[in-house]
Structures are given as structure tokens and as C-alpha cells.
C-alpha positions in Angstrom: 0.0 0.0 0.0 3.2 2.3 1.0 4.6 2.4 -2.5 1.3 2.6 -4.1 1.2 5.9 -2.0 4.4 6.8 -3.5 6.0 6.0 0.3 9.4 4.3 0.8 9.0 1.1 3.2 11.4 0.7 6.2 11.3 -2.4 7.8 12.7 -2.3 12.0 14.0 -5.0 13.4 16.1 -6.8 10.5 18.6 -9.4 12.4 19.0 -12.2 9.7 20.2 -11.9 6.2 17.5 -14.6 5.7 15.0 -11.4 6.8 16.6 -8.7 4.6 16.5 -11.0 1.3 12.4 -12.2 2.2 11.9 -8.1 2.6 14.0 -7.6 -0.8 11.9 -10.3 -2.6 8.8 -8.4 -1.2 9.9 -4.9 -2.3 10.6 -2.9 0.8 13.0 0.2 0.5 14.9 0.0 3.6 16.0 -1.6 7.1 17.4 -1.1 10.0 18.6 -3.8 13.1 20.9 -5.7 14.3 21.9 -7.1 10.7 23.4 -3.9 10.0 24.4 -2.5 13.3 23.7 -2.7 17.2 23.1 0.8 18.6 26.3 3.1 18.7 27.2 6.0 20.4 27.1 9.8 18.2 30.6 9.3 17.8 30.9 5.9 16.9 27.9 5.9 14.2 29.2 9.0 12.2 32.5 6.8 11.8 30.5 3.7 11.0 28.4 5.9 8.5 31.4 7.4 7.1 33.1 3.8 6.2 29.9 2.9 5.0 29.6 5.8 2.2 33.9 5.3 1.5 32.6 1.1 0.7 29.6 2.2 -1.3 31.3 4.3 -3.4 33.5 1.4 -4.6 31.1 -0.9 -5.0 28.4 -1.9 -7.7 25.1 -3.8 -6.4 23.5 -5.7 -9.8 24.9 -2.2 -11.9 24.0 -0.2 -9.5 26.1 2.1 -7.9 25.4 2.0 -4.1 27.4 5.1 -2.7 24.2 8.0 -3.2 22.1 5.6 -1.9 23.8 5.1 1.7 25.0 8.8 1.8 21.2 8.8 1.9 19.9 5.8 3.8 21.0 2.4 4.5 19.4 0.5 2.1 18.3 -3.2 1.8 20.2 -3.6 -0.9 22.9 -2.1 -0.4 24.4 -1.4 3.2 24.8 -5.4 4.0 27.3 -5.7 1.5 28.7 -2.5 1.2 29.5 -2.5 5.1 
């Protein structure tokens, strides 16, 4: 219904990387949980952000390239493998 809307669909909670590809296959956006990082302190998570975006510039996700997209947000997609 989200996308229909013209929304982007986060899911919460994501701690497998059997959950994030089930939420790939059915179309959400984004995620956020312990598969991509346990909570972090201001100063930890801007250095954890910044690795991410230096990764995702480098690196290609089936053609696309992934470094806009986690400046953005952590995708699905992307921040798994580009972390």
C-alpha cells in the first residue's frame, strides 16, 4: 500500500540476512537492526556511516552504484554488503 502511496518502506528490526532477502523479494525500500548494526554512540555511528559511504562508493550492487544511496539511507540492498 506504502509504494502505491508513492511511500518508501522501512522495515525495524532486521537481524537475519534470511529477513533482509524475504523483505527484498517483497519490495521494501529499507531496514534497520541488528543485521546492520547494534546501537552506537554519536561518535561511533558518524564513523561507521562514514566507512559505510567510502565502501559504497566502490562498490556496484546488480549495476547499480550503491554510494548515493547510503549517503542517503542504509538501504536493503545495499548497506549489508557495502559495510
Amino acid at each position: 500500500m506504502a509504494h502505491k502511496l508513492g511511500l518508501k518502506v522501512t522495515a525495524e528490526g532486521v537481524e537475519t540476512e534470511e529477513q533482509r532477502r524475504l523483505l527484498l523479494s517483497m519490495g521494501c525500500d529499507n531496514g534497520q537492526g541488528y543485521l546492520f548494526s547494534r546501537p552506537l554512540p554519536a561518535a561511533a555511528f558518524e564513523a561507521f556511516f562514514i566507512k559505510a559511504i567510502k565502501q559504497a562508493k566502490r562498490s556496484t550492487i546488480n549495476g547499480f552504484n550503491c554510494g548515493d544511496k547510503i549517503a542517503r539511507t542504509m538501504s536493503l540492498a545495499g548497506a549489508a554488503q557495502a559495510i
